[in-house]
C-alpha positions as CSV (number, residue, x, y, z in Angstrom):
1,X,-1.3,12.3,5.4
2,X,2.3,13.2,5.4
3,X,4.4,13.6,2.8
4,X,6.4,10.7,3.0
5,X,3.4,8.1,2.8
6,X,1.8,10.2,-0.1
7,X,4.8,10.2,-2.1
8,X,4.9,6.1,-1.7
9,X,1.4,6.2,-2.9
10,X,2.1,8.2,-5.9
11,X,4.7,6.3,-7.1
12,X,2.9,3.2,-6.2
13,X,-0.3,4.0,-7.3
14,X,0.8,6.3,-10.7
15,X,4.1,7.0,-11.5
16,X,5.4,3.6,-11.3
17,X,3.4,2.7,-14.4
18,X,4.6,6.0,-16.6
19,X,8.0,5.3,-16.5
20,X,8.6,5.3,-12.7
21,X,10.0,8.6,-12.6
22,X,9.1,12.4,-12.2
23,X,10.1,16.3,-12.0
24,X,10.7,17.7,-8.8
25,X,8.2,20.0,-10.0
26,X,5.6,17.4,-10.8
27,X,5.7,15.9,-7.6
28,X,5.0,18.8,-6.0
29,X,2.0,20.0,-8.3
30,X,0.6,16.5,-7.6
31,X,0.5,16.5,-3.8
32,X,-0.6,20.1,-3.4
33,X,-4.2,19.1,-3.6
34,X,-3.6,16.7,-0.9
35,X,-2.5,19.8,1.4
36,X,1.2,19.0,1.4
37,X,3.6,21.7,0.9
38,X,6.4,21.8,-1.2
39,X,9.0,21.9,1.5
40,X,7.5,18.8,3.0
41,X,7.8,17.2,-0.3
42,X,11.5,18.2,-0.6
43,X,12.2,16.9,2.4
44,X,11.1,13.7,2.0
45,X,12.4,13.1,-1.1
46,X,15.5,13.5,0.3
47,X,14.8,11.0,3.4
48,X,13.5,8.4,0.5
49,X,16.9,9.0,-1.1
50,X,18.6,8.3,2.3
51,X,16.6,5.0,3.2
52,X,17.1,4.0,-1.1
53,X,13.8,4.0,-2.2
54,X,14.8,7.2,-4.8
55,X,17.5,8.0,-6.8
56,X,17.8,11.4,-8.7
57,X,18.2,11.6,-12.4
58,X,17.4,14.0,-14.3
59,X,14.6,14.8,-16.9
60,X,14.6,16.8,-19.9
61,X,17.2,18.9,-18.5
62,X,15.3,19.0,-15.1
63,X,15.7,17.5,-11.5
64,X,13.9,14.8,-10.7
65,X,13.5,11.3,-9.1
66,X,13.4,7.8,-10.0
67,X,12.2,4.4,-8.5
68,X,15.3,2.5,-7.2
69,X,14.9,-1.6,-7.8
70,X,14.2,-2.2,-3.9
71,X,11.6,0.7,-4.1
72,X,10.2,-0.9,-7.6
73,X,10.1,-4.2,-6.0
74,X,8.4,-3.5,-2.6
75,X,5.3,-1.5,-4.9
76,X,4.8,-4.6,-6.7
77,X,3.8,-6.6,-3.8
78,X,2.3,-3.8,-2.1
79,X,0.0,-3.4,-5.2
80,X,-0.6,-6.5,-5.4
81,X,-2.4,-7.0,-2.5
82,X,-4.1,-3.7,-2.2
83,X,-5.9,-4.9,-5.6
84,X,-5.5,-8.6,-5.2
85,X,-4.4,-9.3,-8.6
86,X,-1.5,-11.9,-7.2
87,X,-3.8,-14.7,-8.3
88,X,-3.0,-16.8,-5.3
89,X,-5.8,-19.0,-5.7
90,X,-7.1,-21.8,-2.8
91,X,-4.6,-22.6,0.4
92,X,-3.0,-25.7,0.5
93,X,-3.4,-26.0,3.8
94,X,0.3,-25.1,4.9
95,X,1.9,-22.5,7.2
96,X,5.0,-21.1,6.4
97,X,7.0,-21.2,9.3
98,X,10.3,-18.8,9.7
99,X,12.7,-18.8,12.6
100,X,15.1,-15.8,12.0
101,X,18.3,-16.0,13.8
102,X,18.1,-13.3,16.7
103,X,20.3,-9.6,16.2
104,X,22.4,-8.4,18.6
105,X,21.1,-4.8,17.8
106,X,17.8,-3.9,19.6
107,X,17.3,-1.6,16.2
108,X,17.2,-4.2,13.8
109,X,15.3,-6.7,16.2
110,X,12.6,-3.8,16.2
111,X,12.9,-3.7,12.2
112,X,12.7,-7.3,11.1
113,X,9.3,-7.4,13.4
114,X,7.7,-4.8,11.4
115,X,9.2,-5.9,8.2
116,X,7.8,-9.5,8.9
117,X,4.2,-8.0,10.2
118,X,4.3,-5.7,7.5
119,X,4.6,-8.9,4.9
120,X,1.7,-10.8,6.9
121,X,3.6,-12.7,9.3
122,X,2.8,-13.4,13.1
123,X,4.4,-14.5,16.0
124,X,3.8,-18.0,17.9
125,X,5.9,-18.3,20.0
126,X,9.8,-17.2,20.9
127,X,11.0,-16.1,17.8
128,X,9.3,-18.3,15.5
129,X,6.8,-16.6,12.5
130,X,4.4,-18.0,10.4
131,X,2.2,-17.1,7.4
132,X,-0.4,-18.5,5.4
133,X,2.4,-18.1,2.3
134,X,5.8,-17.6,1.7
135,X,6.0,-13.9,1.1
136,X,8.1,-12.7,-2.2
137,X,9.5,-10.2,-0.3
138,X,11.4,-12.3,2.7
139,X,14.5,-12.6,1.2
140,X,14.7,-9.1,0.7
141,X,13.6,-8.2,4.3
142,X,16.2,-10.7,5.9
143,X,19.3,-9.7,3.3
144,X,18.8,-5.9,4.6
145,X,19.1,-7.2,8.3
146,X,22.3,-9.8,7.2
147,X,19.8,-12.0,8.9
148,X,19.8,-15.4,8.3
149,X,16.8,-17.7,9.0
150,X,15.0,-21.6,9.0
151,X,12.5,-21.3,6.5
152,X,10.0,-24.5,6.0
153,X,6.2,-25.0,5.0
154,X,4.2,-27.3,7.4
155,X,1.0,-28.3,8.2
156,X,-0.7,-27.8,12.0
157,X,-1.1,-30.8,13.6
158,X,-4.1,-29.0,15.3
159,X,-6.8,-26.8,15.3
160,X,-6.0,-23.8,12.4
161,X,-8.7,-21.5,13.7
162,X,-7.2,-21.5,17.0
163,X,-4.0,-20.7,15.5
164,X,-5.3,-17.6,13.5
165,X,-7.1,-16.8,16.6
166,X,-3.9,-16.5,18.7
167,X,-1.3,-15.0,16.1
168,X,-3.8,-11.9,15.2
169,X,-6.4,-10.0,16.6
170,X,-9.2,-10.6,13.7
171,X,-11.7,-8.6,16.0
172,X,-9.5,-5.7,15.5
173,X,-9.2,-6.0,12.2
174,X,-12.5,-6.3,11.4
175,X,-13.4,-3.1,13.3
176,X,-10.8,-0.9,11.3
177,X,-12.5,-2.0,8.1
178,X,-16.0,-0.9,9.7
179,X,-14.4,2.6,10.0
180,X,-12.5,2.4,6.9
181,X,-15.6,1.9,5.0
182,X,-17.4,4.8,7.3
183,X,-15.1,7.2,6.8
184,X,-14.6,6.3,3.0
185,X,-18.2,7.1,2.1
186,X,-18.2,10.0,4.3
187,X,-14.8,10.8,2.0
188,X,-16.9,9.8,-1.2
189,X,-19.6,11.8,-0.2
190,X,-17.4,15.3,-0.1
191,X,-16.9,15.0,-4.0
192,X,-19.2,16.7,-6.1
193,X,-21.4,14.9,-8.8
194,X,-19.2,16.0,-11.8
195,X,-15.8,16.6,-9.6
196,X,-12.8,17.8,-12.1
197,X,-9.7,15.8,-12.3
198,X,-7.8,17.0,-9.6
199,X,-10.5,17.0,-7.6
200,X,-11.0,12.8,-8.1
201,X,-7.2,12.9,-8.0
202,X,-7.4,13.6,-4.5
203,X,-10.5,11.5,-3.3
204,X,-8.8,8.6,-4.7
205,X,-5.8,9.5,-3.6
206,X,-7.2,9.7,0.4
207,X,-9.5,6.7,-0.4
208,X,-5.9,4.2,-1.2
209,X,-3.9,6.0,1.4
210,X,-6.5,4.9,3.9
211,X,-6.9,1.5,2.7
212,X,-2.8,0.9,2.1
213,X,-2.7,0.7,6.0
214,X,-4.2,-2.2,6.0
215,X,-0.9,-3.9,4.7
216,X,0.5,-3.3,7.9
217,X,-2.7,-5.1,10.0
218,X,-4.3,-7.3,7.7
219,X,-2.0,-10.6,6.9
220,X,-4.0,-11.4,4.2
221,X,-5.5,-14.6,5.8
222,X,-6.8,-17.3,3.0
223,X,-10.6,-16.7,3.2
224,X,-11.4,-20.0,4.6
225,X,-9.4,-19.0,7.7
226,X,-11.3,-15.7,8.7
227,X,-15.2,-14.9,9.7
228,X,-18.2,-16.4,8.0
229,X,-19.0,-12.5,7.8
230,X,-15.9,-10.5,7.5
231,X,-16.3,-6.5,7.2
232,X,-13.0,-6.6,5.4
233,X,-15.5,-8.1,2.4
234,X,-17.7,-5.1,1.8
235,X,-14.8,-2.6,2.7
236,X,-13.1,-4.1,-0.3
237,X,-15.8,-4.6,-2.5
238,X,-16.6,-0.6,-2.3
239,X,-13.1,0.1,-2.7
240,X,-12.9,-2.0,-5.6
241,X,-15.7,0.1,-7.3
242,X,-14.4,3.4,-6.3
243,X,-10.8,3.5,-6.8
244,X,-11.9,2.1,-10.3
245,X,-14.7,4.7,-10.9
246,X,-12.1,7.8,-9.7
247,X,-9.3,6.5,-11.8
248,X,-9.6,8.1,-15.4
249,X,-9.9,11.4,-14.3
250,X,-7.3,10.7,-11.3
251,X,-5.1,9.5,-14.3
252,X,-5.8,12.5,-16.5
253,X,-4.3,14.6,-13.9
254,X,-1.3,12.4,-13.4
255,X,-0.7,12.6,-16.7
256,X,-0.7,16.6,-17.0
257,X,1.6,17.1,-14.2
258,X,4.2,14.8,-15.3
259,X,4.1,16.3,-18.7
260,X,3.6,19.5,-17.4
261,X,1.3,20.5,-20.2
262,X,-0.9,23.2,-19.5
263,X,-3.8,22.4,-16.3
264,X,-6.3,24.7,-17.7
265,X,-8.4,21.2,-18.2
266,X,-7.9,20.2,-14.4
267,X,-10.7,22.4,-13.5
268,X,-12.5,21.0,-16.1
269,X,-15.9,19.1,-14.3
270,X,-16.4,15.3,-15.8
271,X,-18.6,13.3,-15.6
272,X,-18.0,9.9,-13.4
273,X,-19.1,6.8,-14.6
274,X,-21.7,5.6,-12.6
275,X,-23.4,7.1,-9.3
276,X,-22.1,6.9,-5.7
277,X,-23.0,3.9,-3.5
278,X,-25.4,4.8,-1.0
């Protein structure tokens, strides 16, 4: 896990909702347990700065960082569809279909096809996109670029199976959820029966990094469009349970590192509620 990705996850996952700012100090007593130094957390701090995802401020009379609006905005989404609260509901049955105009720079070409893979789009042909909604963020994504681009819903005079089958590799998909959810209870299996709160800090903290990364392969397919059995079902189910199970004590420490109250109750073993899943 490097230091950038972690810091995203923080601030996604924690800080976000406390204010959406912390200490320079805080940020680096909360990624220790994950192994991250504090030089590696400097540094990309200042890189998230850079790209505008952080701006400094200062708190209480100390250096720290803040969520910028693009930053505050993209964790939204992100969190969104990592706990599928966006209440999207059943598909209409229409593909939303985006023709960007093409950049003269190789670079931003390069960026606007993660950026639209990232936000669940696929291509189908030369240059044309679709997804199985608008995404909130495609605005955004095409302003940064000074991109302009044909934007229409439409339904596919054709087989959509076939479609999904040729705009993304569901097989592959479906296998990284069969070793996300290995190597998740392996993870799960590492922490003790009553783990303190750093300790189910940084379970939970491995168990969403892992499972963020399906943003960037998963498109988030209505479920009427993928596998009668889809892995990606049971790998969310357990994280569902888990990532809810870790997060009191998770949230405890959180909460004592941005105060930067004493930790003498970090080490303190609790209780989880419930039992692991076999």
């Amino acid at each position: 896990m490097n230091a950038r990705s972690a810091l995203f996850d923080l601030y996604g996952d924690h800080v976000r909702s406390r204010g959406g700012k912390a200490r320079v100090a805080a940020l680096v007593r909360l990624l220790a347990p994950l192994g991250i130094a504090a030089p590696a957390v400097r540094t990309a701090v200042s890189r998230m700065v850079k790209q505008g995802w952080l701006h400094p401020v200062r708190i209480d009379g100390s250096p720290g960082y803040e969520l910028t609006e693009r930053a505050d905005r993209r964790l939204e989404e992100a969190a969104a569809r990592i706990y599928r609260t966006n209440g999207r509901g059943e598909w209409d049955g229409r593909w939303h279909v985006v023709v960007p105009e093409r950049s003269a720079q190789r670079a931003a070409r390069e960026r606007l096809r993660n950026g639209l893979a990232y936000l669940g789009y696929a291509p189908v042909g030369d240059g044309t996109w679709i997804a199985a909604r608008p995404s909130p963020e495609l605005v955004s994504l095409l302003d940064a670029e000074d991109l302009r681009a044909e934007r229409f819903s439409a339904r596919h005079q054709g087989d959509d199976a076939e479609l999904v089958r040729r705009a993304w590799d569901l097989d592959a998909v479906g296998r990284s959820y069969l070793r996300w959810l290995a190597d998740a209870r392996g993870l799960l299996d590492t922490l003790p029966d009553q783990p303190t709160d750093e300790q189910a800090f940084a379970v939970r903290s491995r168990l969403v990094h892992e499972w963020r990364k399906f943003l960037f392969t998963d498109p988030g397919l209505p479920r009427e469009l993928l596998p009668a059995v889809w892995p990606g079902d049971d790998a969310a189910a357990f994280f569902d349970e888990h990532a809810a199970r870790l997060q009191p004590a998770a949230g405890r420490f959180v909460d004592a590192c941005l105060s930067g109250t004493p930790k003498e109750g970090d080490a303190t073993p609790r209780v989880m509620g419930g039992r692991r899943s076999p």
